[in-house]
C-alpha positions in Angstrom: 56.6 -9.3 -74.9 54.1 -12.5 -74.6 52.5 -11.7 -71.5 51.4 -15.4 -70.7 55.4 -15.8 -71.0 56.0 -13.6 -68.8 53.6 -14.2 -66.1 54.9 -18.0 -65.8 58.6 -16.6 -65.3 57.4 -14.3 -62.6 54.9 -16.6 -61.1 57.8 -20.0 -61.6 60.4 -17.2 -59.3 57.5 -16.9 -57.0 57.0 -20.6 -56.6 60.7 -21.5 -56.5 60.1 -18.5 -53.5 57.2 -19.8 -52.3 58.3 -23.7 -52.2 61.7 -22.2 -49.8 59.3 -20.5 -47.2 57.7 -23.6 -46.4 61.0 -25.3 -46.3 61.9 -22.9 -43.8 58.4 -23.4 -42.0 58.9 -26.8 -41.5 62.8 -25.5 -39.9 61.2 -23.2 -37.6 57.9 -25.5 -36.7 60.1 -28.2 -36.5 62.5 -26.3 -34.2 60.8 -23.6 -32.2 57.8 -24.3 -29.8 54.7 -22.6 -30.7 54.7 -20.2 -27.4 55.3 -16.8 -26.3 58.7 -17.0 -28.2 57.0 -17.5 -31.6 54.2 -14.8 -30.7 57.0 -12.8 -29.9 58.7 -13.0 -33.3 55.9 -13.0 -35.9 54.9 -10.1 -34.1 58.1 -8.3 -34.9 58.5 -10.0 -37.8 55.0 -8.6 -39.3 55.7 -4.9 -38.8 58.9 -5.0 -41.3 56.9 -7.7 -43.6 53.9 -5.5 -43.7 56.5 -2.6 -45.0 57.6 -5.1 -47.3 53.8 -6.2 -49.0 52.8 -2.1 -49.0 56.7 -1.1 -50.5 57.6 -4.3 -53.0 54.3 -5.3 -53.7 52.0 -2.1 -53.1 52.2 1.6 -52.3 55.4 2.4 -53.7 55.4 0.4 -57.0 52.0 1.8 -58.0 53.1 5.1 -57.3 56.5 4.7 -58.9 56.0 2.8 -61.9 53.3 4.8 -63.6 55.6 7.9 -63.5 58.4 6.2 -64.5 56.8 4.3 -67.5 55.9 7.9 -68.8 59.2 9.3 -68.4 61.0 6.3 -70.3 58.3 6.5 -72.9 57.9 10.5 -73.3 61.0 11.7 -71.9 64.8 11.5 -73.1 67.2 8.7 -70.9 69.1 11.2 -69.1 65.7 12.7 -67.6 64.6 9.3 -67.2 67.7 8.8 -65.3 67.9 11.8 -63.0 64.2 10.6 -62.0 65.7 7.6 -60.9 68.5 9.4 -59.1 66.5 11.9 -57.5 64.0 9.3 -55.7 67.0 6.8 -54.9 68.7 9.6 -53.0 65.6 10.9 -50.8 64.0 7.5 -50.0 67.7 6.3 -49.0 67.8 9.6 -46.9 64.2 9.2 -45.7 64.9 5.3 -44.7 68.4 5.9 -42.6 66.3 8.3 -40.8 63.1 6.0 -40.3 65.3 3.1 -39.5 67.0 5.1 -37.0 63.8 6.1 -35.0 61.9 3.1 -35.3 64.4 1.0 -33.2 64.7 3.9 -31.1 61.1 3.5 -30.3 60.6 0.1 -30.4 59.2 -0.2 -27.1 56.1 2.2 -28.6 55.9 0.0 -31.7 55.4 -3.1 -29.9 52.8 -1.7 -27.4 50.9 -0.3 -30.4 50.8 -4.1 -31.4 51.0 -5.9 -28.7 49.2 -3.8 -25.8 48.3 -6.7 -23.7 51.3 -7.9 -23.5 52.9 -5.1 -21.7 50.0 -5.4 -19.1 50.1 -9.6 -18.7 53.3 -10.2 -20.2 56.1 -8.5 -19.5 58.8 -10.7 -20.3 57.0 -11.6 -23.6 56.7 -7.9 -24.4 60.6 -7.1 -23.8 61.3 -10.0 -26.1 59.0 -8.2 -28.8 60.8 -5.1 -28.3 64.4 -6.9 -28.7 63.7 -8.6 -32.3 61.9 -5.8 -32.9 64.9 -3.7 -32.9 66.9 -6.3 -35.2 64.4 -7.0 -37.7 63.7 -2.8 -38.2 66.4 -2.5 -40.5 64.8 -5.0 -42.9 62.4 -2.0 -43.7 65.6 0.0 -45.4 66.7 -2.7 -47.1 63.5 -4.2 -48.6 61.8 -0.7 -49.9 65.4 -0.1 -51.5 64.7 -3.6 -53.1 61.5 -2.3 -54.1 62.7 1.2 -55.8 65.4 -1.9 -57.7 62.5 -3.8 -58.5 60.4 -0.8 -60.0 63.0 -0.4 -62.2 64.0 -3.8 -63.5 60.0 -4.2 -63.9 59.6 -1.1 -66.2 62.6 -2.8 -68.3 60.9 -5.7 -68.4 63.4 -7.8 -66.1 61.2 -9.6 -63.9 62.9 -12.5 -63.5 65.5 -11.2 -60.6 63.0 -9.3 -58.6 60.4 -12.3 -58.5 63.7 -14.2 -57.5 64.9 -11.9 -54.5 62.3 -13.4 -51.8 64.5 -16.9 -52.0 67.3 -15.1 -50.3 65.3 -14.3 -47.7 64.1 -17.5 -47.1 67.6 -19.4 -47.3 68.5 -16.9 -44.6 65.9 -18.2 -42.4 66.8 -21.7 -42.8 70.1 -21.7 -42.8 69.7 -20.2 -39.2 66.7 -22.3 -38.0 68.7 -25.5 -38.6 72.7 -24.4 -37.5 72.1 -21.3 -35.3 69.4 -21.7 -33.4 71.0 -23.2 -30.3 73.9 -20.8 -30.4 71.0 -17.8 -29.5 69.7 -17.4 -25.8 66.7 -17.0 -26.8 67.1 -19.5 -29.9 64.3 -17.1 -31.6 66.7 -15.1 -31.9 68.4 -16.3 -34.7 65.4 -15.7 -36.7 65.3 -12.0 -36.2 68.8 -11.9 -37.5 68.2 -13.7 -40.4 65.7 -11.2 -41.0 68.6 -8.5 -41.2 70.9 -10.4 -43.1 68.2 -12.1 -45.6 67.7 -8.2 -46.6 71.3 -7.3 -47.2 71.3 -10.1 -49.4 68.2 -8.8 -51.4 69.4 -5.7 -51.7 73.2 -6.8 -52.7 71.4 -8.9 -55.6 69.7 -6.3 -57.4 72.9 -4.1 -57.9 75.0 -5.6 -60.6 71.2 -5.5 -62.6 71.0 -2.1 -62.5 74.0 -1.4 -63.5 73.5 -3.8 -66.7 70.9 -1.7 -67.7 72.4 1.6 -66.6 70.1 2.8 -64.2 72.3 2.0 -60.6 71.2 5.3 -58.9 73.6 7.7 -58.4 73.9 10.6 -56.1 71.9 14.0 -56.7 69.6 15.4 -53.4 67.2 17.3 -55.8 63.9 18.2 -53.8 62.3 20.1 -56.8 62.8 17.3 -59.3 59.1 17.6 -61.0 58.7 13.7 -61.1 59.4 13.4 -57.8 56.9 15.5 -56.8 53.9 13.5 -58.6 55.7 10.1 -56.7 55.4 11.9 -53.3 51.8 13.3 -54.2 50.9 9.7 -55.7 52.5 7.6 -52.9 50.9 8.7 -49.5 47.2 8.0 -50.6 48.4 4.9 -52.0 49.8 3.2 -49.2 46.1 3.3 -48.3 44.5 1.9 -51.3 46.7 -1.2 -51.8 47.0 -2.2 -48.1 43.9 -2.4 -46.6 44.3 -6.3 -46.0 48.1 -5.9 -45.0 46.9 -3.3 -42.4 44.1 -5.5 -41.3 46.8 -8.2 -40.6 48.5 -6.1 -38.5 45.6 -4.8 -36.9 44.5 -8.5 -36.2 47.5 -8.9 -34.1 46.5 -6.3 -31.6 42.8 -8.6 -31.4 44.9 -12.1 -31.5 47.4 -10.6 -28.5 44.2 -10.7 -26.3 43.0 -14.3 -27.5 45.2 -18.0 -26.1 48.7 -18.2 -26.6 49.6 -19.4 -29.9 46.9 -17.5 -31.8 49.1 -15.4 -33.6 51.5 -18.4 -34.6 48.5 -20.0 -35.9 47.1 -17.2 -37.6 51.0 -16.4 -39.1 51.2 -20.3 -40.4 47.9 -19.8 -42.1 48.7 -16.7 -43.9 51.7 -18.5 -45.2 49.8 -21.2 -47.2 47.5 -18.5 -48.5 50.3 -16.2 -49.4 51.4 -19.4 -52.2 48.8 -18.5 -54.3 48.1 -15.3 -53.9 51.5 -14.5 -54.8 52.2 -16.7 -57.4 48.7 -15.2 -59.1 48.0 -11.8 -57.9 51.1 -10.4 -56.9 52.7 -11.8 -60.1 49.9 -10.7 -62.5 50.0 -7.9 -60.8 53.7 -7.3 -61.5 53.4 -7.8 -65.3 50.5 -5.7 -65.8 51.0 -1.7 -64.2 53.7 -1.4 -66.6 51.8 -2.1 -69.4 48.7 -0.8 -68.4 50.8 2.7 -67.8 52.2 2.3 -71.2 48.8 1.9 -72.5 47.0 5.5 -70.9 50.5 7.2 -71.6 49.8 5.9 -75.3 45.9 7.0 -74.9 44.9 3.8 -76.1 41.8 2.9 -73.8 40.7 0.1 -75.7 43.9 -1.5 -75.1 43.5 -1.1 -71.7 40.4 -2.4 -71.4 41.2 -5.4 -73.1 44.0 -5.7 -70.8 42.4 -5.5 -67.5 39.7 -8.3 -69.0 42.9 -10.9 -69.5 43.9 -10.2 -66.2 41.1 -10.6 -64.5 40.0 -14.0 -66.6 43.7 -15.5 -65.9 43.1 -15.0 -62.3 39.6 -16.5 -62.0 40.6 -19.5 -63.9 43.9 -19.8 -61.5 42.5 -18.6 -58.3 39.1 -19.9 -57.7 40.9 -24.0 -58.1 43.3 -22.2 -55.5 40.9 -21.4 -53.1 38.7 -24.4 -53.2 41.8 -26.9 -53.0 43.4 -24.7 -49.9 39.9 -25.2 -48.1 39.5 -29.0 -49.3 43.0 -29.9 -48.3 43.9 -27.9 -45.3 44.8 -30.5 -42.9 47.1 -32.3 -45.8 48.9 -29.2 -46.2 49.3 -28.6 -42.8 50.3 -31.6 -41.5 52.6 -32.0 -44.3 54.2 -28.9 -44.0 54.2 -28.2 -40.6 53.1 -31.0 -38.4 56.7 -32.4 -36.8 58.6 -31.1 -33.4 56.8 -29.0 -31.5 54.1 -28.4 -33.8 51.1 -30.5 -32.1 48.2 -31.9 -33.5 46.1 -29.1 -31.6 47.7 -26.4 -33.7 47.4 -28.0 -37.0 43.0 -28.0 -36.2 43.3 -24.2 -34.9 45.3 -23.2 -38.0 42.8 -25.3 -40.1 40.2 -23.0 -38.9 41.9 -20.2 -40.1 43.3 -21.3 -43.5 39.6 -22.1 -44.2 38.5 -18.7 -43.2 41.2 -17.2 -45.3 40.7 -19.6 -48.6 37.0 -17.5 -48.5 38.3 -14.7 -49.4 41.0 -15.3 -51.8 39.9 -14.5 -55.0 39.2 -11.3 -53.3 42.7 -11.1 -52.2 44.2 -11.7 -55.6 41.4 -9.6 -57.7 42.2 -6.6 -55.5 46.3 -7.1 -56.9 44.7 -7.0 -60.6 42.1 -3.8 -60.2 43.9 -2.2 -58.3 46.6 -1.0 -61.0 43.5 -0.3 -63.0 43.5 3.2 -60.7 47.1 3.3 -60.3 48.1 3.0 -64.2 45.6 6.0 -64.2 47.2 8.4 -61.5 44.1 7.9 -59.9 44.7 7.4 -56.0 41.5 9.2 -54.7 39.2 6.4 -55.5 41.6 3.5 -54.5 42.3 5.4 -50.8 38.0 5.8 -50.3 37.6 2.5 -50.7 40.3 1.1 -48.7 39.0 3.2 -45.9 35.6 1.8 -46.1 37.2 -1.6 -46.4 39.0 -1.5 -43.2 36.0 -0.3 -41.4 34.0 -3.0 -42.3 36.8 -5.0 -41.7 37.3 -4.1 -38.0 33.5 -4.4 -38.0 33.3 -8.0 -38.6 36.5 -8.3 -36.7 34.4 -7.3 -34.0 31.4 -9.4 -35.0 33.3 -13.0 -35.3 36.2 -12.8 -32.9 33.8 -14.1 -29.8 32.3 -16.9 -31.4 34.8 -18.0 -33.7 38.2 -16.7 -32.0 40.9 -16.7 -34.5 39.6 -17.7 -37.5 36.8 -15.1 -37.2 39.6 -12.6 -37.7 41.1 -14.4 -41.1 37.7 -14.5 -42.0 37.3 -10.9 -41.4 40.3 -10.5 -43.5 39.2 -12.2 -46.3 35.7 -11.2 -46.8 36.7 -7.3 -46.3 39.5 -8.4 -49.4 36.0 -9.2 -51.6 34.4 -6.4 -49.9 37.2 -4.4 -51.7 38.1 -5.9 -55.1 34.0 -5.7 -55.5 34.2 -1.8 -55.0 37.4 -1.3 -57.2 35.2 -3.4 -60.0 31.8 -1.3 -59.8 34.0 1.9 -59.9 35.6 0.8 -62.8 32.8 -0.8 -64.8 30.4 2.3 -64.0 32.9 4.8 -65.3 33.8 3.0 -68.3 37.2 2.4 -67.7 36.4 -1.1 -67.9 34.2 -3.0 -70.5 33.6 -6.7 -70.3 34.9 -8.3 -73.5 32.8 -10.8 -75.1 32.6 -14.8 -73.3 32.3 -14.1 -69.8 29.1 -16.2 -69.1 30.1 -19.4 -70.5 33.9 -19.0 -69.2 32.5 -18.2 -65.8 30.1 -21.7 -66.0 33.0 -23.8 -67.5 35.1 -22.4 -64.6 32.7 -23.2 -61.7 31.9 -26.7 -63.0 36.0 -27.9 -62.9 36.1 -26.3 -59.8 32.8 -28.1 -58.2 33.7 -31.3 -59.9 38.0 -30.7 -59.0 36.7 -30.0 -54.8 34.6 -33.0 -55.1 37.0 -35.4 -56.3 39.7 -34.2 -53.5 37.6 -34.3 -50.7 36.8 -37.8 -51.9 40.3 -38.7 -52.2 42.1 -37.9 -49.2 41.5 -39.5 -46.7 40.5 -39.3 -42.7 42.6 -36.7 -40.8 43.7 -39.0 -38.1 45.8 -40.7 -41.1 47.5 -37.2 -42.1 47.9 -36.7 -38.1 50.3 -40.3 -37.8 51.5 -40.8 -41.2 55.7 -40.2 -41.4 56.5 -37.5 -43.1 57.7 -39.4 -46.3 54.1 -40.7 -46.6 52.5 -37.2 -46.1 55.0 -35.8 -49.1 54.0 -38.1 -51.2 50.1 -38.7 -50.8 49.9 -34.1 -50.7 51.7 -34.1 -54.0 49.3 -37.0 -55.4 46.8 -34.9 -54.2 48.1 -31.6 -56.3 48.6 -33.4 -59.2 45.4 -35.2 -58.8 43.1 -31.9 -58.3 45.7 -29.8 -61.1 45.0 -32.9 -64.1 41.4 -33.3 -63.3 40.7 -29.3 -63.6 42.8 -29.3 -66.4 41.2 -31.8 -68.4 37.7 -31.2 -67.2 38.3 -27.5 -68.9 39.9 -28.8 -71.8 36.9 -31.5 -72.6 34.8 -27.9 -72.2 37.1 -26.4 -74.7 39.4 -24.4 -73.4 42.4 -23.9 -74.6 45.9 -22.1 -73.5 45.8 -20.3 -76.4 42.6 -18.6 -75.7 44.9 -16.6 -73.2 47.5 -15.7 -74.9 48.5 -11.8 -75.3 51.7 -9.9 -76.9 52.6 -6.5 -75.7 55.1 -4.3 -77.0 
């Protein structure tokens, strides 16, 4: 398997993904006034979500996927099998049950979230409480998309589960731009296209499974050993892979108590960081615990090593443009994306300030996606879960520290800098311990890298233009002149690296 291959395919699904939530941005900017209806949703809307990012793309993968890579390697394919069988029959149990109880107590939810609300704004908070009952299902569906996913990962099909978010997002659309008016509230609409976007995932992977004959069957086995090491596994690492998903959340219950709209901004700002950070660290992510698993299975800690080092160079040279581009070009992205309808000029300057905020902590975001299955390939969830603990305390620390002066985007700021504040820890633990070993070329890539960058910021800044242009411009203009901008800032980086002599091949890695 050429892992460069790979990581385009996964990272191209996740664009294709990516491209569609904005799409449906623009639908629900474009239709929905940015108000206590909005609030409402996103707050219901994060709860699931935030199940979704520690399921799909955290806790249970990095649980799941180690155990399972060792029984496919070591074990025989009808133990591998009734592994598979044996976990699809509890977590489907486990989830009815969940589902059940957390639309029961929805009205608790949404105060946990939301406590202001249910003080000041009672008719906001009852609307919480109402899409949060529709959207609750979207938990059973999704983390049965992520068990799917596990599976078709360990195979090496990542193509359909780096696919399954566009469902999702045509769901939303499609009922942003014909079902909207049909809903009293319009909002909504959204929440059921929550619902129904998760059906959908889940109805894709099916026919998958069964191509590679692992469709989960039936068979309520408690004692099933590998289950046990999942269960044991999976717990601590819902810690260590969250910390800035539960920092999110936790920002809701510090943005319910700042203006209206404060969540809506923070929510469209976390949408244009999500682009990258999915595209590189959930993706990179993706492609690596299997291998890395395969490789401490194997006992080959060399290979490992040399692993973790190609992961983390592909994400430095992809991330750090990333970051400096979403800063530089924040109000072009915005306004492109998000500045028609209801969607004033007011809110694209308050999200500014907190897609600036975030883009400061991005390569933290995306590092923590690549060191963290350093641990996880390992079975090691001790460290991971003592770090994400002291990450969210400093987290709600500078929460604390930056919300008075800087309001909103002193939370995404918080965010990000307690993401470096984390990836740095998971890199000391791993360097001290020998787990990971620098491979030769790290000073000169890092200088080659920080020049393009410098020199690729520069030239954008220079190059796009006042902000009252981006504010007035019709939208055909603003399409245009952002994706100038994109290609502008992706060729200059490009060739400025190349001229150092850099080369895709440098990157390049086959696994088996």
């Amino acid at each position: 398997m050429n892992l460069l291959r790979a990581l385009a395919t996964v990272s191209s699904m996740t664009f294709l993904s990516r491209v569609l939530g904005y799409v449906r941005d623009f639908f629900i900017a474009r239709t929905f006034d940015v108000g206590a209806g909005t609030d409402a949703f996103f707050v219901a809307f994060r709860i699931p979500n935030l199940l979704r990012r520690m399921f799909a793309e955290g806790a249970f993968s990095q649980a799941f996927v180690p155990i399972l890579s060792e029984y496919r390697n070591r074990q025989t394919p009808e133990e591998t099998r009734s592994l598979v069988d044996a976990i699809g029959t509890l977590l489907f149990l486990a989830l009815v049950a969940a589902t059940v109880l957390g639309m029961l107590a929805a009205p608790l939810i949404g105060y946990l979230f939301a406590p202001n609300w249910y003080h000041t704004r009672p008719e906001q908070f009852e609307l919480t409480v109402q899409l949060l009952r529709i959207t609750f299902p979207y938990i059973f569906f999704i983390s049965l998309v992520a068990l799917a996913a596990g599976v078709l990962n360990t195979w090496s099909r990542f193509a359909v589960p780096a696919f399954t978010p566009v469902l999702l997002n045509v769901s939303f659309i499609v009922a942003a731009a014909f079902f909207a008016e049909r809903f009293d509230p319009p909002v909504l609409a959204l929440a059921w296209a929550v619902f129904i976007g998760g059906a959908l995932q889940l109805a894709l992977q099916v026919p998958f499974l069964a191509r590679i004959g692992m469709l989960p069957r039936w068979r309520l086995d408690w004692r099933h050993p590998g289950l046990a090491r999942v269960r044991k596994l999976m717990l601590p690492a819902l810690f260590g892979v969250s910390a800035s998903q539960i920092s999110l959340l936790i920002n809701s219950i510090f943005a319910s108590f700042l203006v209206t709209g404060s969540v809506t901004w923070l929510y469209y700002a976390d949408r244009l960081m999500e682009f990258p950070a999915g595209m590189l660290g959930v993706a990179a992510g993706t492609i690596l615990l299997p291998s890395l698993s395969r490789h401490h299975a194997s006992g080959a800690a060399e290979e490992y090593g040399k692993l973790l080092d190609w992961g983390l160079r592909i994400t430095l040279l992809l991330a750090l443009p990333a970051a400096a581009a979403l800063a530089v070009l924040a109000v072009p992205l915005i306004t492109t994306l998000f500045h028609y309808g209801q969607f004033g000029a007011e809110d694209v300057w308050m999200t500014r300030q907190a897609l600036v905020a975030y883009s400061l902590g991005l390569v933290g975001m995306i590092l923590v996606k690549i060191l963290a299955p350093g641990f996880y390939a390992r079975q090691n969830v001790i460290t991971p879960v003592k770090i994400a603990l002291a990450t969210l305390a400093a987290t709600q620390l500078m929460n604390l520290a930056f919300i008075v002066p800087l309001k909103h985007a002193g939370l995404a700021l918080a965010i990000g800098l307690g993401a470096c504040l984390n990836a740095a820890l998971l890199y000391r633990y791993l360097r001290r311990h020998g787990i990971y070993d620098p491979q030769p070329g790290w000073p000169a890539f890092i200088v080659k890298v920080a020049l393009a960058v410098a020199a690729m910021a520069a030239l954008l800044y220079a190059s796009m233009g006042p902000g009252a242009w981006w504010l007035q411009a019709g939208w055909q203009h603003k399409v245009a002149a952002t994706c100038g901008l994109v290609l502008l800032g992706a060729g200059a980086y490009g060739a400025l690296l190349f001229s150092m002599g850099m080369r895709w091949r440098d990157f390049a890695r086959r696994e088996p």
